[in-house]
Structures are given as structure tokens and as C-alpha cells.
C-alpha positions in Angstrom: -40.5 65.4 56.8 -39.3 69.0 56.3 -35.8 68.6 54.7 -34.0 69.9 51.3 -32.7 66.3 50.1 -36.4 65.3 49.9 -37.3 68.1 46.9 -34.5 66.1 44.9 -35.3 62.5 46.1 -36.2 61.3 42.7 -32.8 62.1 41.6 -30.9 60.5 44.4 -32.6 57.0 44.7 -31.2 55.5 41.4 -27.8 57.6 43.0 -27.1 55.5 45.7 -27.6 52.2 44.3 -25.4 53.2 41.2 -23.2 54.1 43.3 -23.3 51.4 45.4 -23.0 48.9 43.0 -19.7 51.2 41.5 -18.0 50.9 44.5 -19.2 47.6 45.8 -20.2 49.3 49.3 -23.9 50.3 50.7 -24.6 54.0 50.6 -27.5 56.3 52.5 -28.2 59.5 52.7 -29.8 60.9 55.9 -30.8 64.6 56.6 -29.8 66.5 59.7 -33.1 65.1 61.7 -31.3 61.5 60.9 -33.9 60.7 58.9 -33.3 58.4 56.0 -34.0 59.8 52.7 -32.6 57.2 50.5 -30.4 53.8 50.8 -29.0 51.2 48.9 -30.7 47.5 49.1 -28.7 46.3 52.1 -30.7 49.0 54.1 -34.4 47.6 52.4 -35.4 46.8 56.0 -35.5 49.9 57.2 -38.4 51.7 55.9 -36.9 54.5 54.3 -38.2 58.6 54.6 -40.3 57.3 57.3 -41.1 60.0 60.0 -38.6 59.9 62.7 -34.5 59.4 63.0 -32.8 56.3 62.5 -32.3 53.8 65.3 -28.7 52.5 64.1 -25.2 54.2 64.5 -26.7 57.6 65.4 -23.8 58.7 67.4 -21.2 58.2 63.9 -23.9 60.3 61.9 -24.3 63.0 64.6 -20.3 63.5 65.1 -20.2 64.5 61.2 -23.2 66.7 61.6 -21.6 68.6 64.4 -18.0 68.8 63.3 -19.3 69.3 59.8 -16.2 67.1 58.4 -16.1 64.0 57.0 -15.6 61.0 59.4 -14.0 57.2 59.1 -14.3 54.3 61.3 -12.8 51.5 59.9 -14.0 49.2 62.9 -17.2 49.8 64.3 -17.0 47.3 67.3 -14.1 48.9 68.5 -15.1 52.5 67.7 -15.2 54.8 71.2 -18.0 56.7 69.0 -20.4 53.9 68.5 -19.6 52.3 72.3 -22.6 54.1 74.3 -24.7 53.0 71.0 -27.8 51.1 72.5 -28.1 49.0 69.2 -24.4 48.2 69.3 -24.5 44.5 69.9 -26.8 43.6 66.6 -25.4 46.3 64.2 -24.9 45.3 61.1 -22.0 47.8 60.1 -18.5 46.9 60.2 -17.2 50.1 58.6 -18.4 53.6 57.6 -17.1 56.6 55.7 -19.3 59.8 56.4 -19.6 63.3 54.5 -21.1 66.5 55.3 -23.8 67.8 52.5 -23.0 71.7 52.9 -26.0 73.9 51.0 -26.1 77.9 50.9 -23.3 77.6 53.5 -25.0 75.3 56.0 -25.0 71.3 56.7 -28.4 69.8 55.3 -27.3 65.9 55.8 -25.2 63.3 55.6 -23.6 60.6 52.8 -22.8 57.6 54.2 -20.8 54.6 52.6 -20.7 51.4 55.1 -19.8 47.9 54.5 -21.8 44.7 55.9 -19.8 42.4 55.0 -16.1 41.3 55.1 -15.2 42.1 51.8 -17.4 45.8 51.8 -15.5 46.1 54.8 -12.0 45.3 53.0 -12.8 47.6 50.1 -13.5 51.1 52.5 -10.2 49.9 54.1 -8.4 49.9 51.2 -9.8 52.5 49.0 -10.7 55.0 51.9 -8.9 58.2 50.6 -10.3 57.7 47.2 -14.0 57.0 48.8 -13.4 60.4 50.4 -12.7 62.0 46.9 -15.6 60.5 45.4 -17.9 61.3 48.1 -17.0 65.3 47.9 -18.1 65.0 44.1 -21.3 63.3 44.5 -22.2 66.0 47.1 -21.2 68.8 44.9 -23.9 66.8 42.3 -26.1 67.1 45.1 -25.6 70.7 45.7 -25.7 71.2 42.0 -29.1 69.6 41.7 -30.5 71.4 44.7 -28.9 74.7 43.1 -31.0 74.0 39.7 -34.5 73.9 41.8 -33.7 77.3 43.7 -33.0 78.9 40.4 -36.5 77.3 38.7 -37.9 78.7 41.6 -36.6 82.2 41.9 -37.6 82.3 37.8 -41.3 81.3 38.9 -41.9 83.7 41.3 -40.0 86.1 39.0 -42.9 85.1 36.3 -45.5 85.1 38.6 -44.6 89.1 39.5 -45.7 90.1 36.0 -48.7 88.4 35.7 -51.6 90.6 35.7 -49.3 93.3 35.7 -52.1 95.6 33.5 -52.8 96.3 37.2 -49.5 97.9 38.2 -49.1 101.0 39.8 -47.1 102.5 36.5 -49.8 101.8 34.5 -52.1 104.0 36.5 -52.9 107.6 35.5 -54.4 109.7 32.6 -52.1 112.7 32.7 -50.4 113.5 29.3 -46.9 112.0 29.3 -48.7 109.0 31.3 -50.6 109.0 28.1 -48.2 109.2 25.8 -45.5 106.4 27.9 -48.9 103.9 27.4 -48.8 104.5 23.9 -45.4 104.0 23.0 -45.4 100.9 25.4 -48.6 99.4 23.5 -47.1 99.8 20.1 -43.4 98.3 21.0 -44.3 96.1 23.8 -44.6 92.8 21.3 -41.6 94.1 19.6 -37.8 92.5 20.4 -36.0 95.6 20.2 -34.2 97.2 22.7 -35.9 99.7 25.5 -34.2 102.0 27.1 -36.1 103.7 30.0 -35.0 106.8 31.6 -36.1 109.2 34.0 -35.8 110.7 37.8 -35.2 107.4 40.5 -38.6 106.4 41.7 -40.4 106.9 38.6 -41.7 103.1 38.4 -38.9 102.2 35.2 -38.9 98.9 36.9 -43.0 98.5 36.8 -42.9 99.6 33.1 -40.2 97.6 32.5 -42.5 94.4 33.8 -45.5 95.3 32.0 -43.4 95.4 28.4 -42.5 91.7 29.2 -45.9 90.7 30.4 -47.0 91.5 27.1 -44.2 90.5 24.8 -44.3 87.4 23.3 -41.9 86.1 25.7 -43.8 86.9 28.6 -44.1 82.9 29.6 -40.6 82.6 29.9 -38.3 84.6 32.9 -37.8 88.1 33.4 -33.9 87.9 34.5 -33.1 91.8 36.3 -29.5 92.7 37.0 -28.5 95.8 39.5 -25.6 97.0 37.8 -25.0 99.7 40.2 -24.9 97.2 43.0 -22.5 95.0 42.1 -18.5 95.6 42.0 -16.9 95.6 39.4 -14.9 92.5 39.7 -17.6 90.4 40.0 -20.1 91.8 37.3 -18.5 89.5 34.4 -19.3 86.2 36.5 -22.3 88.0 37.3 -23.8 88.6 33.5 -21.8 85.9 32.0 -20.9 83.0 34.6 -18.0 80.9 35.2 -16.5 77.4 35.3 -15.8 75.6 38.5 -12.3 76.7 39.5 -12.4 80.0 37.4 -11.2 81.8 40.2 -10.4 81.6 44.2 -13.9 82.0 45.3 -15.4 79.9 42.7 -18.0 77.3 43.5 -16.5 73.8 42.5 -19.7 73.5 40.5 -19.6 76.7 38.5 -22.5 78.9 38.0 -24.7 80.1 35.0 -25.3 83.7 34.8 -27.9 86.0 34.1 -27.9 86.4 30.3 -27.7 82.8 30.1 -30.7 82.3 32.7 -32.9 84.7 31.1 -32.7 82.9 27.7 -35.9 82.8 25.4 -37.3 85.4 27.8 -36.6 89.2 29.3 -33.3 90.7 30.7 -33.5 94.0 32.3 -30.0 95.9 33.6 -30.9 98.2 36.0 -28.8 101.3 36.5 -27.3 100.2 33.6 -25.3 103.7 33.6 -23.6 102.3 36.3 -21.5 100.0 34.2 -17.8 100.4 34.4 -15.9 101.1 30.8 -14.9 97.6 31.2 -18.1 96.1 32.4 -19.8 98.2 29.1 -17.1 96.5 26.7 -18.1 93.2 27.7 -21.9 93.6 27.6 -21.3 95.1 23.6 -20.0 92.4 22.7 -22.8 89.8 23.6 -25.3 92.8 22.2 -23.4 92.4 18.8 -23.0 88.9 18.7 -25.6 87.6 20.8 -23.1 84.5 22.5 -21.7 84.2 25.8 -18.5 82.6 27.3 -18.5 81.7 30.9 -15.8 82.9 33.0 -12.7 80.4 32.9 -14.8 78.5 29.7 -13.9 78.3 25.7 -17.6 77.4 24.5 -19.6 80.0 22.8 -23.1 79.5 24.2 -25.9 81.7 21.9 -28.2 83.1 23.8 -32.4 84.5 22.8 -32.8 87.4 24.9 -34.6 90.7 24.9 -32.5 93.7 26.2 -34.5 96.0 28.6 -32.7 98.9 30.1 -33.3 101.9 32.5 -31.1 104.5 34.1 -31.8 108.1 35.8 -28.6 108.8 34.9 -27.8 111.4 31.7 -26.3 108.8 29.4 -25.7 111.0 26.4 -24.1 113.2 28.8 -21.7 110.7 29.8 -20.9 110.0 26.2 -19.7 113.4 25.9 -17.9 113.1 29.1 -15.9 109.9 28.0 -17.9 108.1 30.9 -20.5 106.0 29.2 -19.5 104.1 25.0 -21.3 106.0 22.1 -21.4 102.6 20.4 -23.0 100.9 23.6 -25.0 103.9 23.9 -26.8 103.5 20.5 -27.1 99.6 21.2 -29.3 100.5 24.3 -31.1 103.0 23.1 -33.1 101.7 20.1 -36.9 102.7 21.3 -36.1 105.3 24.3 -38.7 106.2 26.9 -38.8 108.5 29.6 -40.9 108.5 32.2 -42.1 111.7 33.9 -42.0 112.8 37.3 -44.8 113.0 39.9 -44.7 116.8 40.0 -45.9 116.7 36.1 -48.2 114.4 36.6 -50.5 116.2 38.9 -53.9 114.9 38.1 -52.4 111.4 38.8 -51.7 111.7 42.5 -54.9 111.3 44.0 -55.0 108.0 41.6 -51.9 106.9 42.7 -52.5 107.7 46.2 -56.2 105.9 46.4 -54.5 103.0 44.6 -51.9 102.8 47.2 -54.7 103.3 49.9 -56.6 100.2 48.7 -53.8 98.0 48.6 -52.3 98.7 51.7 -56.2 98.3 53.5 -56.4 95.0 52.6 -52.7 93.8 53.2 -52.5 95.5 57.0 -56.4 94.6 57.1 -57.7 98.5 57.6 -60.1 100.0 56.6 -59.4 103.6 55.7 -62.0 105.0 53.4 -59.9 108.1 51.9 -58.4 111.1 51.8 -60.1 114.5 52.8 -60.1 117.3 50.3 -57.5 119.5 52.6 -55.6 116.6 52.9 -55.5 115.7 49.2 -54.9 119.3 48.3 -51.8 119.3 50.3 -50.3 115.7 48.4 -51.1 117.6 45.3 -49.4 120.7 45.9 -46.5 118.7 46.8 -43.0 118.6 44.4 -42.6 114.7 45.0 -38.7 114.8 44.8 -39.3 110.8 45.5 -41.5 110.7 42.8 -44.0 107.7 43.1 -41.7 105.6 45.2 -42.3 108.6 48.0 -45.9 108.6 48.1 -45.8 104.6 48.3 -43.7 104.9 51.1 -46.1 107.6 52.8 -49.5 106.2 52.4 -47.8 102.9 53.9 -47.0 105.5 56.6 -50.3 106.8 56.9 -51.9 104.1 56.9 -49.8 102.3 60.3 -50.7 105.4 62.2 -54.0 106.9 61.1 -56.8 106.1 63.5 -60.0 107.3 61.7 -61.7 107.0 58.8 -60.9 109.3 56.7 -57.1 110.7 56.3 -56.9 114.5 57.3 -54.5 117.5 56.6 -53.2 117.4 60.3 -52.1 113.6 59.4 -49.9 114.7 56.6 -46.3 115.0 58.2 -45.3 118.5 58.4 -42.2 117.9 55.4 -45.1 117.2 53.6 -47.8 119.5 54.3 -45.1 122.5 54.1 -46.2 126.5 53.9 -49.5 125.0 54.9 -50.7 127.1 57.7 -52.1 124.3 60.2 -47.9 122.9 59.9 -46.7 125.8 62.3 -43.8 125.9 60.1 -42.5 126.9 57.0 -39.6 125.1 55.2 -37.5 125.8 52.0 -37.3 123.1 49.5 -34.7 121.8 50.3 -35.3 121.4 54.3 -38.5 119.4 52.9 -36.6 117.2 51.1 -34.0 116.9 53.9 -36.0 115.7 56.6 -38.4 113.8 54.6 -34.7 112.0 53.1 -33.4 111.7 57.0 -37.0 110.5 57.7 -37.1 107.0 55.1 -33.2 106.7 56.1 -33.8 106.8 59.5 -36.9 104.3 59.2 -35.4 102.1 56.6 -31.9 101.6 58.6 -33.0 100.3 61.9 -31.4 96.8 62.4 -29.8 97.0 59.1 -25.8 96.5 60.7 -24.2 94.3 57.5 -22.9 95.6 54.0 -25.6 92.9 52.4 -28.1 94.2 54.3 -27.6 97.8 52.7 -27.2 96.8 49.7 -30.1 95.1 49.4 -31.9 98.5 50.8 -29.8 100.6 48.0 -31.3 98.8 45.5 -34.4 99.2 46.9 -34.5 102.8 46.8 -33.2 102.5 43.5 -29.8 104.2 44.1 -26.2 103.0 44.3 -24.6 101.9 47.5 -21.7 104.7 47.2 -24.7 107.2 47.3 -26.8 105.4 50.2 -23.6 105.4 52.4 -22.9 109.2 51.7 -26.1 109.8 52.5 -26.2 107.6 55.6 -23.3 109.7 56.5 -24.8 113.2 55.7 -27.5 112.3 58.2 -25.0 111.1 61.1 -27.0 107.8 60.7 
């Protein structure tokens, strides 16, 4: 039986005959395939979370599930829903009260107070509003508990991303800065202080950022990252800090934690944290100072063990001097600062990083490409990489979709690529080669792509801010 209630099942048996003994009523809760998940004892008989929808009173659960509000029949024998009902003559019910489970903005099941008895019966007549009121808090408990699991679950897979993560593509290469970034990450990487990581947009801040917490001492507990640049400014307080139910109009009933407090004990990273609005900036001081949040809407200090990891292509001591970005905030971040180089000056690494990227993508598309040819790797070295590594990802995934033979040749190279090269046909400036390759991901990475979520889920991506993917979108008419 494929159905959300059932992760949580062990929670809502002792529920329901709590609750039924509360209210003096039998409760069930069915899913949308009407199967029972869990009941109180006057439903014993019925075999519950057995394959297969129930046989009784289908028609009352399936006018909840398809109006998606709640429902009250205070006399089944006479009800025109349960008429046509096939079972009608020996049902047991006399009375039901039914409410929609709403999760991630869909209907996942049904709560279900009935009475089979004369007195149940008298008690859902009476108290029917109130029954209604209750029932709307026990499913936001439900949603609350089903809420807890998807966040223990994003945090595992978010733990699970770091492990091994000696073999990550950042940590590949033996030019000099390369050299240099291992280093420094080796000697601080156990430390607790704060990292701020700068450098070009496509550098692989993020990957280094992941190996320091896979080998810090908290690298068993989550990795918690924050796009600052992708999220407006109204909404990043609730977003770093959370909120009480009812903080605000859009509020979830249940409230929310936030990031800083999920990432507690363990790693959290703000990305494009030069993105931060003045406000946004005051805020995020203040925890770094006193290390305690305060949800949205709340009064109780909560402290909070966290290690700050930071990275920004953006010129933060420039914006200091510009009024943009706060000195003191500045110097919080910055404790160890790192910069990672460009692709252009790390030459001898992009064969590497190209041969690394080869591999993987052979065994995930199940080719077998053996390499690059000398002419064609002398072409991807002589290349500026304005993408950096992110750019030579995406074009060995390229490659490796279209490329027919073994080997990977110069005339495979696209021409923004391959340039002055003579075999090309043309010759481009700089910036037409960074143009059209540009237009080229754009145009690739846009098809389908029709909601605001959508892009800004593929802004964050290419590690740049939505205001700068939509001017770009409309630079290139796309």
C-alpha cells in the first residue's frame, strides 16, 4: 500500500483511540485509495491497512476526497449520499463527520469520526461544530508529523552528498593555487571558524564548501545551504530564522523551523551570501554574535551550534566601501578567507577535470568514450573558460550525448569553443565566444521551463541571481 499516512502509522494508531475515547466517538483514517490505515476498536473487524479499499460508506469518504471539504451526515439511513451504497442495509454507522488531510498542497486521506451507537450518534449531533474544530487540529498534527519526516529526509540525502566527497570534482587538480586551496582546506577544515570562500561563479565554492564539512568534526550531522540571492527579501527572516503559526498571512498554522535552527550541531553554508539585503545582513549579525535565534512571530531565544560557511563571487570589501555590504558583518564572515582560482589559471588541471568528467558521465549515460584526442585537448586547453568548471561540466555532458566514436576529436569541439582554430571556419572575438556559448546553455537549459519556480531553481543552478538570469534571458530574446 503506497500512501504517505502509512510512513507515520506508528504515530497515528494510539491517535485515534485517544481520541476516540476523548470524544466518546470511533475515528479512522483512510488514504485516498480508501484504504484503512488506522481505526478505533469499533472498526477491530475490519482488518486494518489490508490491500484494497474499504467495502463500507465509500460514497461519504469519496464526496470529501473530491470536494476536498469537510462533510457531515447526521443520518446515514436517510443520507441521499449513502442511498446507492450496496452495503446500506447492514451498516453500522449512524452518523459521520469527515475531513480532508491536505499535504504539500494536495489531499492524501481522510479523518473520519462516526458513531455506532445512539449515544455516539447523540454526541456528533450535538457537538458537531466543535468536532469540526478538533478535527482541523489533529490534521495539522498530522501534517506536522509528516512535515518532520520530509525534513529528516531532505537532511539524509543532504549528508549522504558529502560522503566520500575526497572524490569531488574541486578536489581534483595539482596546479598551484589548487595546491595551495588543499592546503589551507586541510589545516582549517577540523576547525569551527568561519570560511569565507570567494571567487568567479562556477569555480566549485559549493564542492569545497562540502568537502570542509565532510571532514569537520561535525560532518555526521546536516549540511543546511541557504541561496541568499534567491530568495526575496521579505521572506529571508522566516527563511533563516522561522516562524510561529499565524506570524503572518501566509503562515502555515503549524509554523516552521528554519535553517539555522535545522542545521544545528552541524554545517550552514549561505550561498551568495553578498546578496543579503542591509536588513537581511543586520539580522544574520546578530545570531553570528550571539549565537540564538527567535522565530518569526516567537519571544523564546533558542541557542543554536552551528558552523558558518560562506561564498560569494561578489567583491565584498568593495561593497563595504560602497555602503552596500556591513564592515562589521564583513569581518564576522571573513575569519579564514579562501579564494578559489579560475579555470584559465589552472591550465594543467583541465584535461583532469575534463577526463574526470568523461568517466562519470560514461558510466551514468552508459557510454563508453575512451578520451580526448590531442588536437582536441589542445583546443579545451587553450580555452579562457569564462564558465569556469561549471562550463566544461556542462560541455563534456554535451559531448558525450552526441559523440559517436571512440575517441572525442577537434571537429567535435563546438566552434565557440574551438575558436581561431583553423578547422572552425570562423574566427570570433572574446566576447562573441562567450555570447553564443552563454545563448547556447540558456537556450538548452530554458526549454519547458514556463514558471518563476522553475527559473529560480535554474538561477541557482548556474550559481547566479534570478534578476541576472532574467536580464540575460532577455538579452538573448529567449
Amino acid at each position: 500500500m503506497d500512501s504517505e499516512l502509512l510512513m507515520i502509522r506508528s504515530f497515528l494508531d494510539p491517535c485515534v483511540h485517544i481520541i476516540s475515547s476523548l470524544i466518546e466517538t470511533q475515528v479512522s483514517i483512510v488514504d485516498v485509495k480508501l484504504n484503512r490505515i488506522c481505526a478505533s476498536v469499533g472498526y477491530e473487524s475490519q482488518s486494518l491497512g489490508r490491500q484494497g479499499p474499504i467495502a463500507h460508506h465509500v460514497g461519504f469518504h469519496k464526496k470529501v476526497l473530491e470536494t476536498g471539504q469537510a462533510q457531515i451526515e447526521l443520518d446515514i439511513c436517510s443520507s441521499e449520499i449513502c442511498q446507492n451504497c450496496p452495503t446500506l442495509s447492514n451498516c453500522f454507522n449512524l452518523a459521520m463527520i469527515g475531513y480532508p488531510i491536505y499535504f504539500q498542497g494536495e489531499i492524501i486521506g481522510v479523518i473520519i469520526v462516526s458513531a455506532h451507537s445512539k449515544r455516539e450518534q447523540d454526541n456528533i449531533v450535538k457537538y458537531q461544530n466543535k468536532l469540526l474544530s478538533f478535527l482541523e487540529y489533529i490534521s495539522l498534527l498530522i501534517v506536522s508529523q509528516l512535515d518532520s519526516i520530509a525534513q529528516v529526509n531532505r537532511l539524509e540525502e543532504q549528508v549522504s552528498n558529502v560522503i566520500d566527497m575526497d572524490r569531488s570534482y574541486t578536489m581534483i587538480g595539482n596546479s598551484p593555487k589548487m595546491l595551495a586551496c588543499y592546503q589551507l582546506a586541510e589545516r582549517v577544515a577540523t576547525s569551527d571558524s568561519t570560511i569565507l570562500i570567494t571567487g568567479e561563479s562556477g569555480t566549485g565554492k559549493e564542492e569545497m564548501v562540502k568537502y570542509f564539512h565532510s571532514k569537520s568534526r561535525r560532518a555526521g550531522k546536516p549540511m543546511i545551504a541557504i541561496n541568499c540571492g534567491a530568495i526575496p527579501d521579505t521572506l529571508i527572516e522566516s527563511e533563516l530564522f522561522g516562524y510561529e503559526g499565524g506570524s503572518f498571512t501566509s503562515a502555515k498554522k503549524s509554523g516552521a523551523i528554519g535553517k539555522i535552527e535545522l542545521a544545528d550541531q552541524g554545517t550552514l553554508f549561505l550561498d551568495e551570501v553578498g546578496e543579503l539585503s542591509l536588513s537581511a545582513q543586520t539580522k544574520l549579525l546578530r545570531f553570528l554574535q550571539e549565537r540564538v535565534i527567535e522565530r518569526v512571530g516567537g519571544s523564546k531565544s533558542i541557542p543554536v551550534d552551528v558552523r558558518i560557511l560562506c561564498a560569494t563571487n561578489r567583491d565584498l570589501k568593495q561593497m563595504v566601501e560602497e555602503n552596500k555590504f556591513r564592515e562589521d558583518l564583513y569581518y564576522r564572515l571573513n575569519v579564514i578567507p579562501m579564494e578559489m582560482p579560475p579555470l584559465r589559471e589552472r591550465e594543467r588541471d583541465t584535461i583532469l577535470l575534463a577526463n574526470h568528467f568523461l568517466n562519470y558521465y560514461n558510466q551514468k549515460m552508459d557510454r563508453n568514450i575512451v578520451g580526448f584526442t590531442p588536437n582536441a585537448e589542445a583546443m579545451l586547453q587553450a580555452y579562457s573558460w569564462p564558465g569556469n568548471v561549471r562550463e566544461l561540466r556542462n560541455l563534456v555532458e554535451y559531448l558525450v550525448n552526441i559523440v559517436q566514436g571512440k575517441f572525442i576529436t577537434d571537429m567535435d569541439i563546438p566552434p565557440h569553443i574551438a575558436g581561431n582554430n583553423e578547422n572552425s571556419g570562423t574566427q570570433y572575438t572574446l566576447k562573441e565566444l562567450v555570447r553564443n556559448y552563454e545563448r547556447s546553455i540558456l537556450e538548452k537549459r530554458i526549454s519547458g521551463l514556463d514558471t518563476h519556480e522553475n527559473k529560480l531553481a535554474l538561477a541557482a543552478e548556474l550559481g547566479i541571481s534570478p534578476a541576472t538570469l532574467y536580464r540575460k534571458l532577455a538579452s538573448y530574446n529567449l
